[in-house]
Each structure stands twice: as structure tokens, then as C-alpha cells.
C-alpha positions in Angstrom: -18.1 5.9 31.4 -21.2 5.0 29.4 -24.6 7.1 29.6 -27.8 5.9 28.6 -31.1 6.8 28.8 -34.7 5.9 27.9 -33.8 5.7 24.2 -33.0 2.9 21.9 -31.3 2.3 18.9 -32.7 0.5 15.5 -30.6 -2.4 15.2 -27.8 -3.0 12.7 -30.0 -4.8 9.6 -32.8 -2.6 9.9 -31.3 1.1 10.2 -32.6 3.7 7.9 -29.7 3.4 5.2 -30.1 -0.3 4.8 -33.9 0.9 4.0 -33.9 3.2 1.8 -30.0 3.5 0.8 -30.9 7.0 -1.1 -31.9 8.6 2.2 -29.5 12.1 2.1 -30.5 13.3 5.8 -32.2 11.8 8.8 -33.7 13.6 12.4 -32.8 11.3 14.9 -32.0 11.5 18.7 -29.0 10.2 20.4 -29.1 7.0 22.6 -25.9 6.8 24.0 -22.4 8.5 24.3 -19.4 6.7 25.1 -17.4 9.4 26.7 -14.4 7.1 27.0 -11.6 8.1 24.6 -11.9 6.0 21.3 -8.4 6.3 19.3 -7.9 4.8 15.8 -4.6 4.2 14.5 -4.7 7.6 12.2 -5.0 10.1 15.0 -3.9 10.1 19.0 -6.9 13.1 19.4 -9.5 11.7 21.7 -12.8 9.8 19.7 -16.5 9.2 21.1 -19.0 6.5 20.0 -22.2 8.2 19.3 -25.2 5.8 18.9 -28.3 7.3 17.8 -32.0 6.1 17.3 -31.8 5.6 13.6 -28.6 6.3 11.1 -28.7 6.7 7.3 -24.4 6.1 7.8 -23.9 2.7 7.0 -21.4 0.7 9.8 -18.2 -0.8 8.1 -19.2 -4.6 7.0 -19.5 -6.9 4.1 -16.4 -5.6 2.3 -18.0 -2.4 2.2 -16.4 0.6 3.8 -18.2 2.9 6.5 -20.1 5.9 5.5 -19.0 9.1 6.4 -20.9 12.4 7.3 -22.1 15.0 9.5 -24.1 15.3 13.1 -25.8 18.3 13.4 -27.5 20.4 16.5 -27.7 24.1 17.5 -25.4 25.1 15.1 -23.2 23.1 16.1 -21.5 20.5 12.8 -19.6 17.4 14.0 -17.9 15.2 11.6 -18.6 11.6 11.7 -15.4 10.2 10.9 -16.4 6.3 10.1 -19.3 4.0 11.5 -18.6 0.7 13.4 -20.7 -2.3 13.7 -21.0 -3.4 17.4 -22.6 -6.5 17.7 -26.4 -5.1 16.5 -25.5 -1.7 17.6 -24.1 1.0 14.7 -21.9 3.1 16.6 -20.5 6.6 15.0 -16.8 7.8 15.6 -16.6 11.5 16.4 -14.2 13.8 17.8 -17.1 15.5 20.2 -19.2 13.8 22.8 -23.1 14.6 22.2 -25.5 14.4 25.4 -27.7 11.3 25.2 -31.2 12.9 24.4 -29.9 15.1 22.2 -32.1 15.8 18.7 -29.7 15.7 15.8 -29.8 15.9 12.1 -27.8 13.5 10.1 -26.3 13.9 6.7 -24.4 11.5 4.3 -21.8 12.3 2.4 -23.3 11.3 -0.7 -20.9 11.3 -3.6 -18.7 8.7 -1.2 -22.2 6.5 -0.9 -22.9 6.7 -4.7 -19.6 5.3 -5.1 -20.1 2.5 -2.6 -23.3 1.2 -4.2 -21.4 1.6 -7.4 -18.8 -1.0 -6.2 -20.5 -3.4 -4.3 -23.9 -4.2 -6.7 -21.2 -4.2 -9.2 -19.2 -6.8 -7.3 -22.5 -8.3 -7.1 -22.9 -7.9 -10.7 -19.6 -9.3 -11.7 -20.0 -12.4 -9.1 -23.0 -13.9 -10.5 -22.2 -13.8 -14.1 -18.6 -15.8 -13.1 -21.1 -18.0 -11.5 -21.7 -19.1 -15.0 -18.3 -20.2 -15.4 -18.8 -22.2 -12.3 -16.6 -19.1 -10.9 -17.9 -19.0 -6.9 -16.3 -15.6 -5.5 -14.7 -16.8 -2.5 -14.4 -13.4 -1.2 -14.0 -9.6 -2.5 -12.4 -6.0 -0.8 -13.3 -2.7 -2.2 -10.1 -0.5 -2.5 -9.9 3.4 -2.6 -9.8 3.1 -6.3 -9.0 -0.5 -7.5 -11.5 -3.4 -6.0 -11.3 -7.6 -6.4 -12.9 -10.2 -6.2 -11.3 -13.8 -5.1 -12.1 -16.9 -7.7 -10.7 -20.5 -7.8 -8.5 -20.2 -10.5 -7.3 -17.6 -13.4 -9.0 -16.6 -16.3 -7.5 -16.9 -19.4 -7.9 -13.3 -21.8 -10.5 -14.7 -23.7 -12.8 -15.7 -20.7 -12.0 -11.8 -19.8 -13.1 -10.2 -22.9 -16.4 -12.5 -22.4 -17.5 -11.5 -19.5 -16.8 -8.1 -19.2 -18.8 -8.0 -22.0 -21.7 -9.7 -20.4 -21.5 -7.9 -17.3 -21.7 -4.7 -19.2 -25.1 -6.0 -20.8 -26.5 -7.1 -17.9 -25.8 -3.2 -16.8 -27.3 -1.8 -20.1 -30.0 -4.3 -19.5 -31.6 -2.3 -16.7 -32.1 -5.0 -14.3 -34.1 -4.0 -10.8 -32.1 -4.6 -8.2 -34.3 -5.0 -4.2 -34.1 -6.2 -1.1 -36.1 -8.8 0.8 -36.1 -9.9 4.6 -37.3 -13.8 4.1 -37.3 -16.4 7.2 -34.5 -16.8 8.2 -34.3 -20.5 7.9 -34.4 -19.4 4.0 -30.9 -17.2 4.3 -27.4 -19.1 3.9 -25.8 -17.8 7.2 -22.1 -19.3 6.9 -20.5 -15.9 5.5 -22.5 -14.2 8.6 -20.0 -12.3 10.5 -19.3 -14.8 14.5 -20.4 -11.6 16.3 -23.5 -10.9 14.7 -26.6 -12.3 16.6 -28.4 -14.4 14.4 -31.3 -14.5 16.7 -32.5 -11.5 17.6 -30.4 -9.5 14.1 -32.3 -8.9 10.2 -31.1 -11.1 7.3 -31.2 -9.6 4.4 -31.0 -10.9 0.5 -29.5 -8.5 -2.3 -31.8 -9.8 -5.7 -30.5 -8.6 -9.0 -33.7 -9.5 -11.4 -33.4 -13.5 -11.5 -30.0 -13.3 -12.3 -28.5 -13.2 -8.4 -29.8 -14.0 -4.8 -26.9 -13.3 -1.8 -27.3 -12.7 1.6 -25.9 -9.0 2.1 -25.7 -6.2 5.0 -24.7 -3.5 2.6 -26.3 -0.2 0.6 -27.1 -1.1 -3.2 -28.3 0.4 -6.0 -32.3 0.4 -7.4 -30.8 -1.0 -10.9 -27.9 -2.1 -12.6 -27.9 1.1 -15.4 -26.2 2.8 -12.1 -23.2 0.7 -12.3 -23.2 2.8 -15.8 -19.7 0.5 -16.6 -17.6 -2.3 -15.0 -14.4 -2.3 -16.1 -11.9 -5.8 -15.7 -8.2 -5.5 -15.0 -5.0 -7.7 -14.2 -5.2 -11.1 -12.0 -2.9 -12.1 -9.2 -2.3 -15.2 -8.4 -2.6 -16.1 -4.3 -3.0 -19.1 -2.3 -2.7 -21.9 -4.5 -4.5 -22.1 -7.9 -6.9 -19.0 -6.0 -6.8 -15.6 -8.0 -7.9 -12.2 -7.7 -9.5 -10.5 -10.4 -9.2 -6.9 -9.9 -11.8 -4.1 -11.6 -13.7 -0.9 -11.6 -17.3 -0.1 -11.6 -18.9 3.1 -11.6 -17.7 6.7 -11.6 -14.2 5.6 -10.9 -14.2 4.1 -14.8 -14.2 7.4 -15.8 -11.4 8.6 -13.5 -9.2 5.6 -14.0 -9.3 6.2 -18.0 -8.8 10.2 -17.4 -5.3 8.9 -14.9 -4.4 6.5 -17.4 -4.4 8.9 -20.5 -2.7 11.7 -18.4 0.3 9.2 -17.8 -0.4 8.6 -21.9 0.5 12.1 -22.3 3.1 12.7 -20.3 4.8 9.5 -21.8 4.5 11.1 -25.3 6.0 14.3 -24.3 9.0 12.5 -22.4 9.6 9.9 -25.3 8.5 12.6 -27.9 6.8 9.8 -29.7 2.5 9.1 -30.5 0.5 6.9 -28.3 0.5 4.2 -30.9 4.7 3.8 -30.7 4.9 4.1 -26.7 5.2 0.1 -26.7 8.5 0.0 -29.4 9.8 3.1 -28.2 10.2 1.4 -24.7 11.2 -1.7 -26.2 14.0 0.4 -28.0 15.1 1.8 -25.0 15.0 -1.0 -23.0 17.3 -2.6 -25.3 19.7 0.5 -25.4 19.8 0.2 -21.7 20.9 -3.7 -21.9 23.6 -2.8 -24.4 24.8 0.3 -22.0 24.6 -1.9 -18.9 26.8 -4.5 -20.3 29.2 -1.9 -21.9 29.5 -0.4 -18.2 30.1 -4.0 -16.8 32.8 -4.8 -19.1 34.2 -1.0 -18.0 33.8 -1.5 -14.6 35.9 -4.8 -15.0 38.9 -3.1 -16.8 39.1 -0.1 -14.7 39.0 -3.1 -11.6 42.1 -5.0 -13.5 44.2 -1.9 -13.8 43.6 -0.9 -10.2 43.8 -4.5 -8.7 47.2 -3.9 -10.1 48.1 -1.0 -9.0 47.7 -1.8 -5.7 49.5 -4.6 -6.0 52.1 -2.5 -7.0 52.0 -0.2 -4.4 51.8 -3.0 -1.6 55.4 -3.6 -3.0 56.7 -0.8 -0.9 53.7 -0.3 1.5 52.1 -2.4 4.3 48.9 -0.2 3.6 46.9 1.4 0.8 43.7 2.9 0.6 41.0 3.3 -2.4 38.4 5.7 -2.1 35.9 6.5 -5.5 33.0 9.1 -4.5 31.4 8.0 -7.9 31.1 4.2 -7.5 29.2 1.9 -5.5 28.8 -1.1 -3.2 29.2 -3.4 -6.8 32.6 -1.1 -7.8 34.4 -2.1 -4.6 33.0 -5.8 -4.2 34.5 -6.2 -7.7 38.1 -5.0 -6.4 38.2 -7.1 -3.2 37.3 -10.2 -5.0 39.9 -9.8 -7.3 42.8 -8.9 -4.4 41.7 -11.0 -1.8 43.4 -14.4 -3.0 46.7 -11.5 -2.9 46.0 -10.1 0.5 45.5 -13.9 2.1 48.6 -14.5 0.7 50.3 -11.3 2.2 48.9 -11.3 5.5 50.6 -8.1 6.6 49.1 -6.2 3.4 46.3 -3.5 5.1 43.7 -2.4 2.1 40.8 -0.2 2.5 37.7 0.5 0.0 35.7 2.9 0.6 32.8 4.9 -2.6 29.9 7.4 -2.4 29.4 10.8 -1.0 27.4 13.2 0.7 24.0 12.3 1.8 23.6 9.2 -0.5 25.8 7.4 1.6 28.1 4.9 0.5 30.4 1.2 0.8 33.2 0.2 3.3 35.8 -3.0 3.3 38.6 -3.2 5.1 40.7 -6.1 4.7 44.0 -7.0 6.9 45.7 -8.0 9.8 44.7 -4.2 11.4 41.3 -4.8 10.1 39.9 -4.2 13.8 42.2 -1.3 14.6 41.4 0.5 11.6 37.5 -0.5 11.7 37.5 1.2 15.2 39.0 4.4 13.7 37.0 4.5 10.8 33.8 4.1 12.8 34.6 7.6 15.4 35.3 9.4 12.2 31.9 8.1 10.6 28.8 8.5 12.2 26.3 6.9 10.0 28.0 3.8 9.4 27.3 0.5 10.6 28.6 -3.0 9.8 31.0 -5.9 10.9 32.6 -9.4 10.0 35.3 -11.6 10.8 38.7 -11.7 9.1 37.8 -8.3 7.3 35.3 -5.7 7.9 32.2 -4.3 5.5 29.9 -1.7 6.2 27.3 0.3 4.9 27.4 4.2 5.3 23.7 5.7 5.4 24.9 9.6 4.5 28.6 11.3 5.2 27.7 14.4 7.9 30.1 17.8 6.8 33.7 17.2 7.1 33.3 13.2 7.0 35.8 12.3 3.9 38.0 15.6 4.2 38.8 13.7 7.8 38.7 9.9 6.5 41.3 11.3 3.8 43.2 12.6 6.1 43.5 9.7 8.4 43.3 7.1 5.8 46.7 8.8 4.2 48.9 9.3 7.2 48.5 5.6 7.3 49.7 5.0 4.1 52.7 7.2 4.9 53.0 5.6 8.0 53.1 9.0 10.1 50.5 9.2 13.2 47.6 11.2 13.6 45.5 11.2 16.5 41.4 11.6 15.9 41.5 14.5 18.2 43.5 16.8 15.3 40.8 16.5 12.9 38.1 18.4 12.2 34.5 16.7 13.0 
């Protein structure tokens, strides 16, 4: 059920934050309460759409997140959790309904505002000097800490070095950034969202100096010296010859170099080498890792000869044999029953199972035989977290062994290689 009353609301293009985006606080009155649950996919706890008279909390739009803050009335401090656009209408989520009437006292969350403005006039920023590179930003997203904008193709290192330099300058450079509200007939309207009303809504053109003119919904900054630094990243290449260039602007400069040179550190202390020799000592180690990786390889392979044969040997008195390694995995065993298999189609009555791992890190089953489905049955009531399948031999994958699991599989899997019978109901589960 929706109240409303008297009141009405400033519509989305005009609210307070989209004047003046420095506004901290605002006494405003509330319009309407949507007492019908709201639920976002973060919480199942019940959520109200507040929509007041004015709001310095900008609605999520234009690549820029929502605002977050505080409602405030007879002592009373509600959290508004994020703002949505509705049509013209800026509607705020909260976890309490407020009675329609109701004089409140809004506040922003500033330092998460600050770093908006940061981000978007930067994107702004960044956008109109690739514009000189014939660069059109086909679209943008601001992340929690990494943003991007879209272009038509990738830049090569040099065309990076260049213009994050003149990006930078144009930051140093103090430019003025405003707002204006021209006729409408003067506004390019095909990035205008389909469900804003072009009629009766505000247009609204972002200026930086002479240097950039966009249509834009979103909070900016009164000059490019607040960027204070933009910072250019890695690309990644999507749809087509499309890329996304990724950067920082702002504070989160600052934060980003502080994360990177803590990972610096630790990287010195766990390769007890300078900053200078990370990039040979990984090299070095990479290398060492090849080498060990083959050298297991060919080890794996000789230790899989001498028990191929083995087996063999033992299938000379036996219709059945069993290998089970706890320290080995899925590639140990697929190595062995690639090697026998040509053996066992040739000895059709020959029963083989290969079983590795341990414990809760799971591990590898193949059976292979003319009992393949008999002993697949078994082996599945005595392990509970396997699953798998196939025809003419069976392979499955064992998520964790519960307490007991291989004492029992043991146990079973050797009274059929002496051929005695044990029933599943002796062992210990």
C-alpha cells in the first residue's frame, strides 16, 4: 500500500544534489512511503521506498553509483541504504517506514560522494582527451576500486604514457568544471536512459572549460585540481576490436599505490630479495618450477612402468587387483589405466581398481573389468561423496573420504583380491 499526501517531490534532474553536489545535509519533508516490502538481493529483511520533497542523495544512474546516508527525526537515525531512480521520482531504500509528512534531516555520506565526483569528472576528464585520438567512449562503469571506460580499439603503450600525461595536465591545469540546463532541442538525447521522460524531466550538460560538453545526470566536481591524479592501467579486449581501458582517479590513486607496495613488501620478505630483483627472482623460480615439473613427469612415468608391471604380474595368479596411493592424483591413476588398458581388453576377466587421495581433499576412482558394475555398486555404499559413471569401465570423482572411508574400502577392496566374501554390513561406516 502506497500513502501520499499533499506533498510533492523535486523531480530527478533538479534535486538538491544535482544542484549544488557539495550540499552535506538537507531539511526536507517526506512525500510518500511505500510500506510494501522492498527486498534487494543482499538482504531478505523487509525495505521501504521513502520519497522526500528534496534529496542531496544522488539516485543510481549514469554509471554512477547511489549515494548513501542517513534520515533523521526525533532522534530517531535511519540508514539510507542506496537511492533509486523511478522514472522522475528519486526514491530512498530504508529498512524503516517514515509517515508521509514527516520533517526530516538528511545527510550524505560524504567521503563516498567525494570519491564519486572523483571518478566520474575524471571519466569525464579521461573521455575527452581520447576524443583527440578520435577515441569516442562508447560506454564506462565505476568499480569499488578499479573503473573503465569502453573505446574502439587498444592503445598501444605509447598512446598510454601520452595521455595519461595530458590528462594529468589538464588536472594541474585547474579547469572549472559547471553545469548548464540549455533547451533541450540543444542536448544529444540518444544515451538518455528509455524510462526517463524527456518531456516533462531536466537535461543537463557536464562543461569542463572548452575542453568537454556531455549530457550527464550525475554529481561533479567545481574543477579538475580535485581529480588531484588519474592514473591508467591494463586494457581488455571485448567485443570485437572494442577495449576497455581501466584506471583510477582520485583518492583511490593513493590507496591503490599504498596496496600495491604492501604486496611489494611482502614479496621481498617471501623471496628475500629487493624490489628491483622481484622480476628475475620470479623468472628464476619459474624456471626451477618447469625443470621440477618435468623431472616429476618423467618420475611419475617410471614409477607407472614398474607398477603397470606389477600388476600384470599379479593378474598372473589373480582375476582381481587393486591400487590405491593416498599421495597421488586424478593424473597418477589416468597414467596407469592408459598403460593397462590395451592388457585388461585383452584379458577380459582381469578386475583392476585405482583409487588416490585422502581425507577431506577427496580423491580419483577407475574401475576397469567384466565386475566393473558390481564392484562400482559396492564401492559407491562404502563412499558417500563420490559420484561418477561410464560404460565398459567406471570413473568417479570423490569430493572428501568421511571417517572410516579407506580403512573400509581396504578392507573390501582386499577380500576381493583374496577372493574371500565380505558383506558391507561387517564394516565399520
Amino acid at each position: 500500500m502506497t500513502v501520499t499526501s499533499k506533498y510533492s517531490s523535486t523531480i530527478v534532474g533538479a534535486l538538491a544534489c544535482q544542484r549544488e553536489s557539495y550540499l552535506k545535509k538537507l531539511t526536507t519533508r517526506v512525500v510518500n512511503c511505500n510500506e510494501q516490502i522492498y527486498r534487494d538481493e543482499s538482504s531478505s529483511l523487509p525495505r521501504y521506498q521513502i520519497e522526500l520533497e528534496d534529496t542531496i542523495l544522488f539516485p543510481l544512474g549514469g554509471g554512477q553509483p547511489s549515494d548513501q546516508g542517513y534520515i533523521s527525526y526525533n532522534d530517531k537515525k535511519i540508514p539510507v541504504l542506496s537511492v533509486i531512480r523511478d522514472g522522475l521520482i528519486a526514491r530512498h531504500i530504508t529498512p524503516e517506514p517514515i509517515q508521509v509528512g514527516t520533517e526530516v534531516e538528511l545527510s550524505l555520506d560524504w567521503k563516498r560522494r567525494f570519491d564519486h565526483m572523483q571518478q566520474h569528472t575524471g571519466q569525464h576528464l579521461l573521455s575527452a582527451i581520447l576524443d583527440r585520438y578520435e577515441l569516442p567512449t562508447l560506454s564506462w562503469a565505476m568499480g569499488e576500486m578499479i573503473n573503465y571506460v569502453e573505446i574502439p580499439r587498444k592503445l598501444t603503450e605509447e598512446e598510454i604514457e601520452k595521455i595519461n600525461e595530458e590528462v594529468n595536465d589538464a588536472i594541474y591545469a585547474n579547469i572549472e568544471v559547471n553545469v548548464e540546463v540549455p533547451h533541450k532541442d540543444q542536448v544529444d538525447k540518444s544515451k538518455m536512459p528509455e524510462d526517463y521522460d524527456l518531456e516533462k524531466g531536466i537535461l543537463r550538460v557536464v562543461h569542463i572549460g572548452n575542453l568537454d560538453s556531455n549530457p550527464c545526470c550525475g554529481t561533479h566536481l567545481s574543477s579538475t585540481l580535485q581529480i588531484n591524479s588519474i592514473c591508467l592501467l591494463h586494457q581488455a579486449s571485448v567485443r570485437g576490436t572494442n577495449s576497455r581501458l581501466f584506471f583510477l582517479a582520485g583518492d583511490r590513486v593513493r590507496k591503490y599505490a599504498k596496496y600495491s607496495h604492501n604486496i611489494l613488501k611482502n614479496l621481498n620478505s617471501t623471496l628475500s630479495c629487493q624490489t628491483d630483483e622481484i622480476l628475475d627472482k620470479v623468472s628464476l623460480l619459474s624456471n626451477n618450477l618447469q625443470k621440477t615439473s618435468k623431472r616429476e613427469t618423467n618420475w611419475i612415468k617410471e614409477i607407472v612402468n614398474y607398477k603397470v608391471e606389477d600388476l600384470k604380474k599379479n593378474f598372473e595368479k589373480n582375476d582381481f587387483d587393486y591400487l590405491y596411493r593416498p599421495d597421488v592424483g586424478l593424473e597418477f591413476i589416468n597414467q596407469i589405466f592408459k598403460d593397462i588398458n590395451q592388457f585388461l581388453k585383452e584379458n577380459p576377466s582381469k578386475n583392476l581398481v585405482l583409487l588416490s587421495g585422502e581425507g577431506k581433499t577427496g580423491g580419483s576412482l577407475i574401475i576397469m573389468g567384466n565386475k566393473t558394475d558390481e564392484i562400482a555398486s559396492s564401492m559407491k555404499k562404502l563412499i558417500k561423496n563420490l559420484k561418477g559413471g561410464g560404460k565398459g569401465k567406471f570413473q568417479g570423482k570423490i569430493t572428501s573420504f568421511e571417517k572410516n572411508e579407506t580403512e573400509n574400502i581396504k578392507k573390501y577392496l582386499d577380500s576381493l583380491k583374496e577372493a574371500e566374501t565380505l558383506t558391507l554390513e561387517n564394516l565399520t561406516i
